[in-house]
C-alpha positions as CSV (number, residue, x, y, z in Angstrom):
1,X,-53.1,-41.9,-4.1
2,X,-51.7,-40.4,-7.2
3,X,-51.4,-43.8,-9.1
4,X,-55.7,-44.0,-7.9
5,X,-56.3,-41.0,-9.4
6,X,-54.5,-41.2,-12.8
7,X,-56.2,-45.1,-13.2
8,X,-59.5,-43.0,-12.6
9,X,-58.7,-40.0,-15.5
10,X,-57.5,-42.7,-17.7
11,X,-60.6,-44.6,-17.4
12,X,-63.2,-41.7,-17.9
13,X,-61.2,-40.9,-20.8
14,X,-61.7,-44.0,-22.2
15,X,-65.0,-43.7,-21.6
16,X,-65.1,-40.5,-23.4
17,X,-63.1,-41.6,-26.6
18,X,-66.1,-45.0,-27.0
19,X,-68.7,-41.4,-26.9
20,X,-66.2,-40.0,-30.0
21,X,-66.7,-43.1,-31.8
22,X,-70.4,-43.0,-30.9
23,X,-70.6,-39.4,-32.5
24,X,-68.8,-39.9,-35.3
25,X,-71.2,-43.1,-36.4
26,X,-74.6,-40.7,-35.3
27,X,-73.3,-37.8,-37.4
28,X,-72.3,-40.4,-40.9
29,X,-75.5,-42.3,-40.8
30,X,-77.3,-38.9,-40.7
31,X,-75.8,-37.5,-43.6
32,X,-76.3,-40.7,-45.3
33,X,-80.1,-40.6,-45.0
34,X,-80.3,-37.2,-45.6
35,X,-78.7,-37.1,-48.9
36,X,-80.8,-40.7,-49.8
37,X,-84.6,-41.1,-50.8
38,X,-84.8,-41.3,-47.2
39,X,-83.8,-38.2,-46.3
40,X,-87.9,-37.6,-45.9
41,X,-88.4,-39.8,-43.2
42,X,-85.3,-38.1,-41.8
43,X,-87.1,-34.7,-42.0
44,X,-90.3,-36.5,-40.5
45,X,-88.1,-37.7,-37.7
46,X,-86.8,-34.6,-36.1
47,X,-89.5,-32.6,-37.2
48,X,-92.4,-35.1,-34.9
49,X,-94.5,-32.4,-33.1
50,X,-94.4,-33.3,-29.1
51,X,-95.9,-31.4,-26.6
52,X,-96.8,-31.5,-22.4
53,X,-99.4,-29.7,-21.1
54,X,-100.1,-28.9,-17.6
55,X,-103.5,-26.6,-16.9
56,X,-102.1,-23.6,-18.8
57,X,-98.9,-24.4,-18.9
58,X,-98.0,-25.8,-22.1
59,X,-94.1,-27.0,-23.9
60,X,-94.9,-27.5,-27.7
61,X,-92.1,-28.2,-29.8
62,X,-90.8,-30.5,-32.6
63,X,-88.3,-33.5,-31.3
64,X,-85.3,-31.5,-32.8
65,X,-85.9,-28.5,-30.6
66,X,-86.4,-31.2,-27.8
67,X,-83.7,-32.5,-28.0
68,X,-81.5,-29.1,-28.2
69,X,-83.4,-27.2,-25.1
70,X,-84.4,-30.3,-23.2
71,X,-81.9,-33.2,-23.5
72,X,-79.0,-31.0,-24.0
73,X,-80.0,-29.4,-21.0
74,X,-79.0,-32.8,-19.5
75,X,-75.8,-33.0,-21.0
76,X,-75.4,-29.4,-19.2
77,X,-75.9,-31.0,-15.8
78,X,-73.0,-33.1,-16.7
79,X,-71.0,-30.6,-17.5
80,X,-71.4,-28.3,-14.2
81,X,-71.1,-31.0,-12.1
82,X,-67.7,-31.8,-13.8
83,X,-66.5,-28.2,-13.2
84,X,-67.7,-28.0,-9.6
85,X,-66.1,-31.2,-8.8
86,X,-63.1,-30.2,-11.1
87,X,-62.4,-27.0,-9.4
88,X,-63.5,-28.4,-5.7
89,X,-60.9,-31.0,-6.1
90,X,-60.0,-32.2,-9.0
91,X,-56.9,-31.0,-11.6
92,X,-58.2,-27.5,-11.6
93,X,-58.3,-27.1,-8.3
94,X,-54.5,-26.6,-8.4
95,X,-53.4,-22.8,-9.9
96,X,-50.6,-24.4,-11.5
97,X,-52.1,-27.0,-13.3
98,X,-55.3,-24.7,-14.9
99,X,-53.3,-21.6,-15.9
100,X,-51.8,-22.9,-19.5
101,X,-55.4,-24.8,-20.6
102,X,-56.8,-21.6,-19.2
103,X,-54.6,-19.7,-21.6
104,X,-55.1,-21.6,-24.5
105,X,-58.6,-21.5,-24.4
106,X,-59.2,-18.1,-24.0
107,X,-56.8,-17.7,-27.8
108,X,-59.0,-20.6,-28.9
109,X,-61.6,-18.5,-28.3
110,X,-60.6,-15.5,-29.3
111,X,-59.1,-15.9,-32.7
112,X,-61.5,-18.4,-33.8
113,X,-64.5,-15.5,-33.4
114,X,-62.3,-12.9,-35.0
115,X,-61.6,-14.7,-38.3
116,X,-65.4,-15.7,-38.7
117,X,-66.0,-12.2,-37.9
118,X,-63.2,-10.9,-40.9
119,X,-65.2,-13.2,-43.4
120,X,-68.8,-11.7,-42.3
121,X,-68.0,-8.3,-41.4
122,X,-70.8,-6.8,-43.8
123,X,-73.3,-9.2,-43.3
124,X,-75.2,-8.5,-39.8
125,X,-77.6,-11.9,-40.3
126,X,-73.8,-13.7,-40.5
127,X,-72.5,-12.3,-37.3
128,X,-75.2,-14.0,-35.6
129,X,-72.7,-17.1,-35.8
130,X,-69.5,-15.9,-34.8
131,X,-69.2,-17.7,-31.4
132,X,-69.8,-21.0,-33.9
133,X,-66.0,-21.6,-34.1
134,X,-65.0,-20.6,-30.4
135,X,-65.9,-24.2,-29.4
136,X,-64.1,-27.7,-28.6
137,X,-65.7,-31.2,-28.8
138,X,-64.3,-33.0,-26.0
139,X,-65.5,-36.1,-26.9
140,X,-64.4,-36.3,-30.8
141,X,-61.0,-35.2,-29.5
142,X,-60.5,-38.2,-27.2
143,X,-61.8,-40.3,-29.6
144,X,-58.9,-39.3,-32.0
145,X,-56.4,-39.7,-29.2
146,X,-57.5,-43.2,-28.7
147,X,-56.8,-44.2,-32.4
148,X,-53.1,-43.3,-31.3
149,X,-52.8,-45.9,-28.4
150,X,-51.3,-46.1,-25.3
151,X,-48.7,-44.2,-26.3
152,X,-50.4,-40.9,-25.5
153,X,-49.1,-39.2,-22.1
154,X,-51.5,-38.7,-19.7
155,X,-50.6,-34.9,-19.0
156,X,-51.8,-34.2,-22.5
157,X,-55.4,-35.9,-21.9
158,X,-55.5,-34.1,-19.0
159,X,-54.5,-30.7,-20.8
160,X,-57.2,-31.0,-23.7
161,X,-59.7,-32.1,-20.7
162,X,-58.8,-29.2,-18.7
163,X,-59.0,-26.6,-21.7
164,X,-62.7,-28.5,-22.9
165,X,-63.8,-27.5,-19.5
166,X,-62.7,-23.8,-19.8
167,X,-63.9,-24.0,-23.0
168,X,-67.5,-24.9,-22.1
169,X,-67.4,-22.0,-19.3
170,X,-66.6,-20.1,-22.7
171,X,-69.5,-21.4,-24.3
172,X,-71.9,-21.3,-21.2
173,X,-71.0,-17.4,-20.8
174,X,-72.0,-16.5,-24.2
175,X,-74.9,-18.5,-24.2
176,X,-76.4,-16.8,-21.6
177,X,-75.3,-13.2,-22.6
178,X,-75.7,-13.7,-26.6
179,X,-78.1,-15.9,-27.1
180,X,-80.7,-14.8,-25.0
181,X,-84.4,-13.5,-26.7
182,X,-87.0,-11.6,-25.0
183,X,-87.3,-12.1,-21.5
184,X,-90.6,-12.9,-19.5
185,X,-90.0,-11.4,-16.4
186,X,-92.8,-13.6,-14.3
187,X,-90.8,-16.7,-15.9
188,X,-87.8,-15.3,-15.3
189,X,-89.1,-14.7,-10.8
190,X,-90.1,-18.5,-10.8
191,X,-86.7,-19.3,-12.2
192,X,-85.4,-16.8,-9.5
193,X,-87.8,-18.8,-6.9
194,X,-86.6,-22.1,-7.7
195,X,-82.8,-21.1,-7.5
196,X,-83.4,-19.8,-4.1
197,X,-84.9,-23.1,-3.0
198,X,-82.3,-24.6,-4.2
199,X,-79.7,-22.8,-2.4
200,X,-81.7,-23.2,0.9
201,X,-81.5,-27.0,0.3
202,X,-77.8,-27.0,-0.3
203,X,-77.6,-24.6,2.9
204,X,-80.1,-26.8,5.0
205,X,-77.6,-29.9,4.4
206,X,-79.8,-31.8,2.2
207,X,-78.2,-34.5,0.2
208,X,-81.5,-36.3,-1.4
209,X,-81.1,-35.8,-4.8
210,X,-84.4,-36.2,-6.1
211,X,-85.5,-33.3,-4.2
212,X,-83.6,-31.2,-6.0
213,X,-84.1,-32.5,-9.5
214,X,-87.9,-32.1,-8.8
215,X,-86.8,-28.3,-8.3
216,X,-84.3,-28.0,-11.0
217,X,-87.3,-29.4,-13.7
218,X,-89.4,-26.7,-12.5
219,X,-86.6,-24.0,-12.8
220,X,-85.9,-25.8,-16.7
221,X,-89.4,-24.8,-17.7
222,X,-89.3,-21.4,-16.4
223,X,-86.1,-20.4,-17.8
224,X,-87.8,-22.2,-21.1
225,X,-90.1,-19.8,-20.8
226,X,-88.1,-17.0,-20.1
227,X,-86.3,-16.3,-23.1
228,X,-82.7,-17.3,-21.6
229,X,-81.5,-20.6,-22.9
230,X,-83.2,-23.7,-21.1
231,X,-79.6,-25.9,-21.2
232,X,-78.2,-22.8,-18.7
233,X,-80.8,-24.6,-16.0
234,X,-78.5,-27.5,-16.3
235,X,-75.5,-26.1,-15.3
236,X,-77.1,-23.9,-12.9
237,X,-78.7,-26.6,-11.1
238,X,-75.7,-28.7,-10.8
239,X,-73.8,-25.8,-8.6
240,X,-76.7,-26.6,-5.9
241,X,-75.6,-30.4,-5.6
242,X,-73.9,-30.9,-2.2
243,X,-70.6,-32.5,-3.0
244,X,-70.5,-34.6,0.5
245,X,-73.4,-35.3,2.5
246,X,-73.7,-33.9,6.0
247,X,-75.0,-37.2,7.4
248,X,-72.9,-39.5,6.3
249,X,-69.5,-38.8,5.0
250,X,-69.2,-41.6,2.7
251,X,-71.9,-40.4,0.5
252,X,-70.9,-38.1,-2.8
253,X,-74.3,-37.0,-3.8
254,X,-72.5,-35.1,-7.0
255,X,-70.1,-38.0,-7.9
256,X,-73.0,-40.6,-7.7
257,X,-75.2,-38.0,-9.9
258,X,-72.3,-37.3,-12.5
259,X,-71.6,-41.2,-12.7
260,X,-75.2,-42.1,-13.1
261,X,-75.4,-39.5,-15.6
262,X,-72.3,-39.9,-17.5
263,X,-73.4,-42.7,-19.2
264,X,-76.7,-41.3,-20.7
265,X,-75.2,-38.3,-22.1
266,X,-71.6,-40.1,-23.8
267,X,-73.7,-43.2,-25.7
268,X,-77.2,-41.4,-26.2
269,X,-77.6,-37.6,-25.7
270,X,-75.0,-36.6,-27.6
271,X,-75.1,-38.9,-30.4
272,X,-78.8,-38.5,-30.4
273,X,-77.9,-34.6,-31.1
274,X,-75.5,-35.2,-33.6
275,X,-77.9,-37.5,-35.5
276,X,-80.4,-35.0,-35.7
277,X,-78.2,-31.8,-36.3
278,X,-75.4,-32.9,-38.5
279,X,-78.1,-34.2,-41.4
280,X,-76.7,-32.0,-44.1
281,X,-78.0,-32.7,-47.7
282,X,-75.6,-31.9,-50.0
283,X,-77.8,-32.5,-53.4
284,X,-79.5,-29.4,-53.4
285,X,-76.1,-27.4,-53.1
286,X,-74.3,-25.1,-55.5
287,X,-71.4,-23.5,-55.5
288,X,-72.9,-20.5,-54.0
289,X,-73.7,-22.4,-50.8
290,X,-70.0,-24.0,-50.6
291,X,-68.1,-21.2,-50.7
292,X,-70.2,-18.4,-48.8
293,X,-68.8,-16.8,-45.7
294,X,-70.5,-18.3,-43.1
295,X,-69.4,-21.7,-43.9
296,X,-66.0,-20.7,-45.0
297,X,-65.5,-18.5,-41.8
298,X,-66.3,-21.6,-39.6
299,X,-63.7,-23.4,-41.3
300,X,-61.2,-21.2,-40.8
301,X,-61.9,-20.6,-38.0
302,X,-62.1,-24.2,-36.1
303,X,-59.5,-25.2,-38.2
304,X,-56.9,-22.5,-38.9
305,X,-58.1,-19.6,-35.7
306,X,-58.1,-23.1,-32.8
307,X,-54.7,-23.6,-33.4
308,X,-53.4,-20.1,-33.5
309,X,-55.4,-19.2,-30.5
310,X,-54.5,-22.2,-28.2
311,X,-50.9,-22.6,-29.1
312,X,-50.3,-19.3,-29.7
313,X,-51.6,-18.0,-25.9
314,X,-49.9,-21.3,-24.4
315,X,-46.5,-20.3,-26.3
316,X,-46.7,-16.5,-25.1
317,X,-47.8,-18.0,-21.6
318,X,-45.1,-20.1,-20.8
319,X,-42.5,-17.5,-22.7
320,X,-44.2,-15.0,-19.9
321,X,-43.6,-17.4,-17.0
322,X,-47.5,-17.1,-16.5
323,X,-47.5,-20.6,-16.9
324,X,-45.3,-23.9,-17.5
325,X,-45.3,-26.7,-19.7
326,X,-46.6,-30.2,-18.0
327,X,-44.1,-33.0,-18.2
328,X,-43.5,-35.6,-20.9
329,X,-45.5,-32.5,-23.6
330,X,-43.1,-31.1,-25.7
331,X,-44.1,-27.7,-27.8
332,X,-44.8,-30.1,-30.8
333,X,-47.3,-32.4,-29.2
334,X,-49.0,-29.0,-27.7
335,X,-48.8,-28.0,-31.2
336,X,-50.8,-31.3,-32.8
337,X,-52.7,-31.0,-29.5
338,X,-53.8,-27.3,-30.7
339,X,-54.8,-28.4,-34.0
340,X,-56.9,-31.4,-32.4
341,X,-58.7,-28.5,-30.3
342,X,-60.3,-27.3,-33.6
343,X,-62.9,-30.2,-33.8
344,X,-65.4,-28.1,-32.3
345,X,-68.8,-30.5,-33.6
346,X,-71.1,-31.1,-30.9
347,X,-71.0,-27.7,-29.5
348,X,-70.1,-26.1,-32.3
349,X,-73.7,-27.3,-34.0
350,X,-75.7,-26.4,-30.9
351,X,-74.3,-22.7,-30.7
352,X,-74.9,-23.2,-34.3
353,X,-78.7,-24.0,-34.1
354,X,-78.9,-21.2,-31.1
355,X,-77.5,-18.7,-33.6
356,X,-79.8,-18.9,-36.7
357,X,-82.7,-21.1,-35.9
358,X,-85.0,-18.2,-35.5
359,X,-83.8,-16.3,-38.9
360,X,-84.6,-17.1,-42.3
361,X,-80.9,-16.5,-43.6
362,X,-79.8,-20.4,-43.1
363,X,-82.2,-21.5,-46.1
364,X,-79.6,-19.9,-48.5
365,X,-76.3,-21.3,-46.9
366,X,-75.9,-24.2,-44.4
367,X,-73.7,-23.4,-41.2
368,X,-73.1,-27.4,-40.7
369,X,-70.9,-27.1,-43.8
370,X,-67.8,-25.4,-42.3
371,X,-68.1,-27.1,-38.9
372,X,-67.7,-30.8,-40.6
373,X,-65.3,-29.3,-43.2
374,X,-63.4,-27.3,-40.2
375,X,-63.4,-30.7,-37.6
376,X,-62.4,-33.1,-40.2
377,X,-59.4,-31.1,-41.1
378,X,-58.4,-30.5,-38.0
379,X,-59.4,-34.3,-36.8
380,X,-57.4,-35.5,-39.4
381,X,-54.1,-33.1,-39.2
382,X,-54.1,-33.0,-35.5
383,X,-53.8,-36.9,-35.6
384,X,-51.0,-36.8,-38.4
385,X,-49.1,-34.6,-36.2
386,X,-49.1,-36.3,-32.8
387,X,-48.6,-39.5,-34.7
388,X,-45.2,-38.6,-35.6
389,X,-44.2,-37.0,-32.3
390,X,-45.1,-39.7,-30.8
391,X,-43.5,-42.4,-33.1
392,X,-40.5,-40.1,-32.3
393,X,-41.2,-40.5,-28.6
394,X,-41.8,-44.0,-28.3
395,X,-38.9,-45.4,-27.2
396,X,-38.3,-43.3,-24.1
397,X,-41.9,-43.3,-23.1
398,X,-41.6,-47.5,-23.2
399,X,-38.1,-47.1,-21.2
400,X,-39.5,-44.9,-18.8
401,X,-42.8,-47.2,-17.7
């Protein structure tokens, strides 16, 4: 049953690191046309107006903004689903196993937000971004972990996969208490509606799907409307999903909807986001731009604040006896493991665009600076580290399979 399980992790992972390598070749060609003569047709691309329109009810917004509130959304189903089944019965449902990633995400939290916060103390526009560094991109950190090989022990996937996931509870926390504009209280009773239906189906024993998606698109556009985040839908929706069916207890109605989903948001969703978000044109920079606090404060943080926070919490933690070390990680693979947690892209551009996309202060600086300046340094030490550790390692590791 064990061996089943691990053969399962390992493959998802796999899965995940081909989605890293997808991002990484979605973000490149972006900056590529944006800092070409076709950085125009760029512009036109994300900026094509798209609207729905039902009696009164009317979404109008450009593709970017589409793709952040309504696709991300998506990837936000994903994401709940994986926790609920995670902490049903997966590796977080055991105390044991989720109280060191716990740990270490909380200080990669933490300590990222403080040191943005040090470099834009004075600025009150800035402090809009200070949750910008406080995030992990599972996906670009698998796909570094795959350019390592085999070699790579499965307890340390399943650590960075197990802190990700507290990290996104993180992110989905200050989403929906920081990032939140004016609400409309008649939006905000449909959404209310809609979540009660939704319970009442889980309740009644109803394991149709499309019943509930039909629901959860309503609750989407209501909590569009509301002024709270539309992706929050997403993972509020996928807490409603039965995880057996009543009727027939072979059926997973949230397994089959995170597998049929999976795919969608790993090879287009996400690079899809990063392809429209991480077009940075670096032409019409000065020095100015490069150096100002915002982008140098997301630097820092991802790159030097990630690993302070997550090793150092995981350090004190196990020092404590709060938590222990998982076997075949020694403190210096947790250590390149730490650094690794500073690529924070995807999310780190989405709580990005949440954070100034309704000021005027981002036309001066450009907060996409210091979270590729901040990932790519962390990317690239993080995978200097664990190479050597794991050159160092190799031997036993081959002995002991």
């Amino acid at each position: 049953m064990r061996k089943k399980r691990i053969t399962s992790l390992e493959k998802f992972l796999k899965q995940e690191s081909f989605a890293g390598i997808l991002l990484v070749g979605a973000s490149i060609l972006a900056i590529i046309l944006a800092n070409t003569p076709a950085n125009e047709l760029y512009s036109l691309l994300i900026d094509i107006p798209l609207a729905i329109q039902i009696g009164t009810f009317k979404i109008a917004k450009p593709l970017l903004l589409w793709v952040n509130d309504g696709l991300m959304a998506i990837f936000f189903v994903v994401v709940g689903l994986e926790l609920k089944r995670e902490f049903l019965e997966g590796e977080l449902s055991n105390v044991k196993t989720i109280v060191l990633p716990a740990l270490g995400a909380i200080g990669g939290m933490v300590i990222p937000a403080a040191i943005y916060i040090s470099f834009n103390l004075n600025d009150s526009s800035a402090l809009q971004g200070w949750a910008i560094p406080a995030a992990t991109d599972i996906a670009f950190v698998l796909g570094v972990l795959s350019l390592l090989g085999s070699n790579v022990p499965t307890s340390l996937k399943a650590f960075l996969t197990s802190l990700a996931i507290f990290d996104d509870i993180g992110a989905i926390l200050i989403i929906a208490f920081f990032y939140t504009s004016k609400l409309s209280y008649l939006a905000m009773f449909v959404a209310f509606c809609c979540i009660v239906i939704l319970f009442s189906l889980n309740r009644s024993g109803i394991s149709e799907t499309s019943i509930y998606v039909v629901v959860g698109v309503i609750m989407w556009g209501a909590i569009l409307k509301s002024g709270v985040h539309a992706t929050l839908a997403g993972v509020i929706f996928a807490m409603f999903i039965p995880m057996k069916s009543s009727k027939d207890p072979r059926l997973f109605p949230l397994k089959a909807m995170e597998y049929d989903l999976h795919a969608a948001v790993a090879y287009f969703i996400l690079p899809f986001f990063a392809f429209c978000n991480a077009g940075i044109d670096f032409r019409s920079m000065g020095i100015e731009q490069l150096f100002h606090n915002v982008p140098l404060g997301i630097a820092f943080g991802l790159f030097i604040g990630k690993q302070t926070g997550i090793f150092g919490a995981c350090w004190l933690g196990v020092k404590l006896k709060f938590a222990e070390l998982p076997d075949g990680i020694s403190w210096s693979m947790l250590y390149g493991a730490s650094v690794l947690g500073g690529i924070g892209f995807t999310m780190s551009l989405f709580v990005g665009s949440l954070a100034f996309e309704e000021t005027s202060v981002n036309l001066f600086y450009d907060e996409r600076l210091g979270i590729l300046l901040g990932s790519i340094t962390s990317g690239i030490l993080g995978y200097y580290i664990l190479s050597k550790q794991l050159m160092k390692t190799r031997k036993p590791i081959e002995g002991n399979t």
